[in-house]
Structures are given as structure tokens and as C-alpha cells.
C-alpha atoms as one frame of an Amber mdcrd trajectory, in Angstrom:
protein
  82.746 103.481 108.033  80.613 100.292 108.462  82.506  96.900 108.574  80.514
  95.600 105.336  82.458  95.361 102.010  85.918  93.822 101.783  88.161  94.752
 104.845  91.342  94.663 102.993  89.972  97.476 100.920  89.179  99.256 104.625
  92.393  98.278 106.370  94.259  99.737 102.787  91.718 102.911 103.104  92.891
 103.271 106.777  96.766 103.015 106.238  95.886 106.111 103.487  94.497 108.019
 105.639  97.375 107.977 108.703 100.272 108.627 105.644  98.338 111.154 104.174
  97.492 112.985 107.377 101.479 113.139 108.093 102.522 114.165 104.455  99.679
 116.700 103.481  99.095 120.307 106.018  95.343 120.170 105.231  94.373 116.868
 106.241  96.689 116.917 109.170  94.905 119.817 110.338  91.323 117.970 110.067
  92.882 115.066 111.643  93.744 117.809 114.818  90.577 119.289 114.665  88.532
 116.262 115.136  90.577 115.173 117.802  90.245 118.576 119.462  86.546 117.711
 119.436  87.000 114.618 121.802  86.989 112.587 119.206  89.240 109.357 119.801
  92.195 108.664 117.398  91.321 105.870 115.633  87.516 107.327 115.345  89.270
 110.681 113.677  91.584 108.587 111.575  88.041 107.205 110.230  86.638 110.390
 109.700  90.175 111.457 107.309  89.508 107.836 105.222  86.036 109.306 104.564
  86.972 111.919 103.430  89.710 110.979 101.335  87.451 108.779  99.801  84.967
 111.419  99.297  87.851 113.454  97.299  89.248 109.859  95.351  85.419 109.545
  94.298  85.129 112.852  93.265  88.601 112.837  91.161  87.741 109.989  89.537
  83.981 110.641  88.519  84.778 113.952  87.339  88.242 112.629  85.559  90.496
 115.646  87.061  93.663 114.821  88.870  94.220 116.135  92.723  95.313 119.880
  93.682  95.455 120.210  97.289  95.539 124.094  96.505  91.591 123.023  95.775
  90.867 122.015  98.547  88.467 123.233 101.853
């Protein structure tokens, strides 16, 4: 994630990312497997906000509402 844009919207995007990696199986398990890779923490906790925000932007551009069940 690069530090352009607003970083209340990042430090929000962030905060997502740690709850939902405690609450939901699958993206605690990519949060594990990219720190099994060496990754740091914080650099892993990253990698979850992108791809949560990969999923929001899908959801939302494709008006469908979130199924974990759906997800890989």
C-alpha cells in the first residue's frame, strides 16, 4: 500500500484488516500464511487490507453482498 491518498482512509483500512483477520477463518489463515513466509506482521497485515479491499471493490462494482463461503 503506498502512503499517497488520505491516511485516515489507510489507518481505517488497516484497523479492518487486524478485526477481520481475528473474526473470519479464511483471512486469518492468509494472515498465517504470509507470516509463515517471513513476512513481518505489520507487512502481512498490509497484504490482508489489500486484499480486503480487492473483495470491498469487487462487492461493490458488481452490486452483490459478501459470502465468505465464496471465497479462495
Amino acid at each position: 500500500m503506498v502512503k499517497r491518498g488520505s491516511s485516515y482512509l489507510r489507518y481505517a483500512l488497516i484497523q479492518a484488516a487486524k478485526l477481520i483477520s481475528i473474526y473470519s477463518p479464511h483471512f486469518k489463515a492468509y494472515l498465517k500464511l504470509k507470516i509463515s513466509q517471513g513476512k513481518h506482521y505489520n507487512v502481512a497485515v498490509t497484504l490482508v487490507a489489500k486484499k480486503l479491499i480487492r473483495i470491498i471493490y469487487h462487492l461493490l462494482k458488481n452490486y452483490q453482498t459478501f459470502d465468505e463461503a465464496k471465497l479462495r
